[in-house]
C-alpha positions, 0 to 999 in steps of 0.5 A, spaced: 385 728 506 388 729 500 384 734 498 386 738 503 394 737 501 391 740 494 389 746 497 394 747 502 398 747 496 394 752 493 394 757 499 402 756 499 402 758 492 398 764 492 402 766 499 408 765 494 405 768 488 404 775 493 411 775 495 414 774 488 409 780 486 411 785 492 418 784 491 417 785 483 413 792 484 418 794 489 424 794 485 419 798 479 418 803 484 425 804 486 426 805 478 421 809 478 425 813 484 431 812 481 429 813 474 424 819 474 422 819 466 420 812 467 413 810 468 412 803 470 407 803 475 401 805 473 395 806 478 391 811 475 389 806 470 382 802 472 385 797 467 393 795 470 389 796 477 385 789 475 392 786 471 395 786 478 390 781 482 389 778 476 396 776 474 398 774 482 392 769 481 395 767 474 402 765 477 399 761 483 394 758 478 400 755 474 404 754 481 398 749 483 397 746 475 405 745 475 403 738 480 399 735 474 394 732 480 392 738 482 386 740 480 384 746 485 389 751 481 383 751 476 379 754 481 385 761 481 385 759 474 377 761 473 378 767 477 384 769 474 380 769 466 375 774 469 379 779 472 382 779 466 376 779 461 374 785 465 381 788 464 381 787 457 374 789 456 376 796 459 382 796 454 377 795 448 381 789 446 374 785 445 377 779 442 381 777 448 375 779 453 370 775 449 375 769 450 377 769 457 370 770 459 365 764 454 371 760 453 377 759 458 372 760 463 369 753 460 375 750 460 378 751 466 371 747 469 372 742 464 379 741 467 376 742 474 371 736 472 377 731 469 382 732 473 378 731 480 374 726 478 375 718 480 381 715 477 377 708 475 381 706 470 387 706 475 391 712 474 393 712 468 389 716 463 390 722 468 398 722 466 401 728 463 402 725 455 405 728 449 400 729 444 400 724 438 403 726 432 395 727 428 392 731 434 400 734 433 399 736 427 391 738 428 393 743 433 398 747 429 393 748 424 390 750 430 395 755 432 396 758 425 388 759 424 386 763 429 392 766 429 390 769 422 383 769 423 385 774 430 389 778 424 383 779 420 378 780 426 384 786 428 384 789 421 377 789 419 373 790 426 377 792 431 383 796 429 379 797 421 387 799 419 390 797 412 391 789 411 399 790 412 398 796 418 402 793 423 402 787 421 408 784 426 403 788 432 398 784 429 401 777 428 404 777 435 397 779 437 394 774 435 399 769 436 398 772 444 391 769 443 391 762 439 397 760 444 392 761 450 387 758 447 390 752 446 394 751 452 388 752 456 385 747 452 391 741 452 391 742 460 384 739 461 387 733 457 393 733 461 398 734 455 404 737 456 405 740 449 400 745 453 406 748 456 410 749 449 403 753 448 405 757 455 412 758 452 409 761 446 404 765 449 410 769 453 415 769 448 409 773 444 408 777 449 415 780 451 415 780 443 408 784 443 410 789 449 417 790 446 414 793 440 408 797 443 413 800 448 410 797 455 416 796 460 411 793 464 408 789 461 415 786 459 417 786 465 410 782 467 412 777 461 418 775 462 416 773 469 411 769 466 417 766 461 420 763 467 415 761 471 412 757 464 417 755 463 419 751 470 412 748 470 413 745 463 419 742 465 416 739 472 411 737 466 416 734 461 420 730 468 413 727 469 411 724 463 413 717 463 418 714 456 411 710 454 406 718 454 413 721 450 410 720 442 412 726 437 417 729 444 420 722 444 425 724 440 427 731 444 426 728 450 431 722 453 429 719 459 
């Protein structure tokens, strides 16, 4: 019985992920119609044609996981990272293809794994927890590296630009990644530090778009601010006073 609740509740975000969707590419059309030089919509392109579906699964992925018990979320999450693989390999962006097809999709498995498994030790290793400060430390160091490892992949293989061409598209670019990377891999563990990465992830995206001109995809990005953001303070009121560790002195319960 629980189990189904779960997935009813996943079906209920998918239905309000729909509805949210519908209503943010009506208003894009009335722009398009009041606007004419404006060019939002884009449904000549294969690859923002696979961006939509993938995006109404991603926002009833972070719906679902926004309950840190539910673990069926993971399932629209594993569906969500091919259809953007797909997406990113149409756009030649192989760095991101290749993360979301052999390294979110893993994760996303692991999480399924972790977060439905038996909870034989009472419950208490499946509550939403800060990270310590050692492993806080480790997964700066971590945002910082594949950051600059994405930079130096962009320069040299696959934009083979200047080392200081673009550098802000670039960095964005690789902040984009490395934010991702980790808030998908904090999730298996229930950390809450993963939504501090899906803010990051937005912000950087809005940054990114911004710069290359996307309206859309501006758009598209604050929308994933917000819903980010509701799901990592659902995280934060959810961590008991003992899980807080490095936040605790941020975050007063």
């Amino acid at each position: 019985m629980e189990n189904t609740a779960l997935w009813r509740a996943l079906g209920r975000n998918f239905i309000i992920s729909i509805i949210l969707f519908g209503a943010l590419l009506g208003l894009l059309w009335l722009a398009e119609i009041i606007f004419p030089s404006l060019t939002l919509l884009k449904w000549h392109d294969p690859a923002w044609v696979v961006g939509i579906p993938a995006s109404i699964i991603g926002v009833a992925y972070i719906l679902t996981v926004k309950d840190p018990h539910n673990f069926t979320g993971f399932y629209a999450g594993i569906l969500m990272s091919i259809l953007l693989g797909i997406q990113f390999t149409l756009q030649g962006a192989y760095d991101s293809a290749f993360l979301f097809f052999l390294v979110f999709i893993p994760f996303q498995m692991m999480s399924i794994y972790k977060w439905s498994r038996n909870k034989d030790d009472g419950g208490a290793s499946f509550e939403p927890k800060f990270l310590d400060t050692p492993r806080l430390i480790m997964s700066i160091a971590m945002l910082v590296i594949i950051t600059l490892g994405d930079y130096v992949l962009s320069t040299f293989a696959l934009l083979q630009d200047g080392i200081f061409d673009n550098i802000v598209i670039k960095l964005l670019n690789g902040l984009l990644i490395s934010s991702s990377f980790l808030a998908n891999y904090w999730l298996i563990y229930r950390k809450t530090d993963s939504w501090i990465y899906w803010f990051i992830y937005s912000v950087a995206g809005i940054g990114l778009f911004i710069l290359i001109g996307n309206v859309f995809s501006i758009v598209l990005f604050t929308f994933f601010l917000v819903i980010n953001s509701m799901a990592g303070l659902a995280w934060i009121k959810a961590t008991k006073p003992e899980n807080l560790y490095w936040a605790k002195i941020f975050v007063r319960k």
